[in-house]
C-alpha positions in Angstrom: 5.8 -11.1 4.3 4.3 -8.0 5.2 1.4 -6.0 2.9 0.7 -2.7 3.5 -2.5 -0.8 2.1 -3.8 2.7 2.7 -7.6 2.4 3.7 -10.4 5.2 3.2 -13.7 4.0 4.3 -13.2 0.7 4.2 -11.6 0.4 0.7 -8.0 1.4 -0.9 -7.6 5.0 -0.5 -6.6 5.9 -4.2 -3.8 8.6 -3.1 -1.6 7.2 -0.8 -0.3 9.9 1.3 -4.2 10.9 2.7 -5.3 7.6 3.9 -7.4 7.6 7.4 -5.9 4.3 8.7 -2.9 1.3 6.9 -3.9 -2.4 6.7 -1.2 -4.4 8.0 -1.6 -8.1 6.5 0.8 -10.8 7.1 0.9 -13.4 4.5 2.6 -16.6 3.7 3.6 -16.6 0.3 4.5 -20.7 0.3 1.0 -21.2 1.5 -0.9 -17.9 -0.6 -2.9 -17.5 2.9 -3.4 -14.3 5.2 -1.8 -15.6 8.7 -2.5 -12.3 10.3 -4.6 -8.6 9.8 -4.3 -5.5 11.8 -5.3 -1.8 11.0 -3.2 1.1 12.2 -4.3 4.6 12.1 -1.9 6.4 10.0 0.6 9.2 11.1 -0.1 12.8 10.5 0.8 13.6 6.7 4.6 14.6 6.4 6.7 14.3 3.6 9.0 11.6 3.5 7.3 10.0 7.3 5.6 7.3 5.8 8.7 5.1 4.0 10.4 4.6 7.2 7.3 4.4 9.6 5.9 1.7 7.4 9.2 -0.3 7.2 9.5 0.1 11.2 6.4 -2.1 11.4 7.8 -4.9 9.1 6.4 -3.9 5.6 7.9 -5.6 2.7 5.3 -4.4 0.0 2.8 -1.4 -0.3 0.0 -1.9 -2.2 -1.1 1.5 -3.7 -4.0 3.2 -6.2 -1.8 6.1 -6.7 1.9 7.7 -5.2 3.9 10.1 -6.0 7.2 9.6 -7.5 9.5 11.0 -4.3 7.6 8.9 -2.3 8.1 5.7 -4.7 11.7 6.2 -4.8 11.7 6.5 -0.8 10.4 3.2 -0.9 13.0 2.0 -2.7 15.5 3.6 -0.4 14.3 1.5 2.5 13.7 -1.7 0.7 10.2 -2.0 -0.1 8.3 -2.6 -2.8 5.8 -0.7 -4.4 2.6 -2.2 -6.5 0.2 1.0 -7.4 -2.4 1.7 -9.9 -4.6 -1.0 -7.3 -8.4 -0.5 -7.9 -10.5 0.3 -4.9 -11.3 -2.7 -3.2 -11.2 -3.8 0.1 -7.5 -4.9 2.0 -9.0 -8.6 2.1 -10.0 -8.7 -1.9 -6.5 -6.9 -2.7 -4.0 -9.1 -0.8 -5.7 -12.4 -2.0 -5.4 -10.9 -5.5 -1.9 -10.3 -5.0 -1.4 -13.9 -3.8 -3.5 -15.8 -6.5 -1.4 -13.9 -8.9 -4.4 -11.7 -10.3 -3.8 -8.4 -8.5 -5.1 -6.1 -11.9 -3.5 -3.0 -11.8 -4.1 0.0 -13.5 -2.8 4.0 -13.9 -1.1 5.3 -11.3 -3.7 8.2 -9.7 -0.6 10.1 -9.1 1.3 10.2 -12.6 -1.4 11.8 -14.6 -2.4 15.5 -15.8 0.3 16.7 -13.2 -1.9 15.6 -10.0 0.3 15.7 -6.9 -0.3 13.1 -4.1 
């Protein structure tokens, strides 16, 4: 299985679509342990880019703070799952969350007070 998560600095970039760079971690969910890590720089921000570019590098789940709802459902059109309201942390910290079953996530950044991400 493949995690996604948009990076700022070197934490989770809160809206989605304006990360610097994608955390690419491979995981074994049998064994809950990170088999491989890469970081990618992301593409140039286009509507509707990221769904497909992400699923042709293997993604099976994104791991988000906030996204807008286009861009959720465009993940669902390519068959990959969506987890957002994440809290900034780093990529490691997230994905072994995610495995030990105690990723906490909160609000969406995106679906509040009309923000747009």
């Amino acid at each position: 299985m493949r995690i996604a998560i948009p990076i700022a600095g070197e934490r989770l970039a809160q809206h989605f679509g304006h990360c610097e760079k994608f955390a690419l971690v491979d995981v074994d969910p049998v064994t809950k342990r990170t088999t491989a890590s890469t970081e990618v720089d992301a593409p140039e921000h286009q509507p509707g880019l990221l769904p497909p570019w992400l699923k042709e590098r293997g993604v099976d789940l994104v791991i988000a703070g906030g996204m807008g709802g286009r861009a959720h459902s465009l993940f669902e059109t390519v068959s990959i799952k969506v987890l957002t309201g994440a809290p900034s942390e780093t990529a490691a910290t997230l994905v072994q969350q995610y495995l030990d079953g105690r990723l906490i996530t909160g609000e969406n950044a995106c679906d509040h007070d009309g923000h747009a991400c």
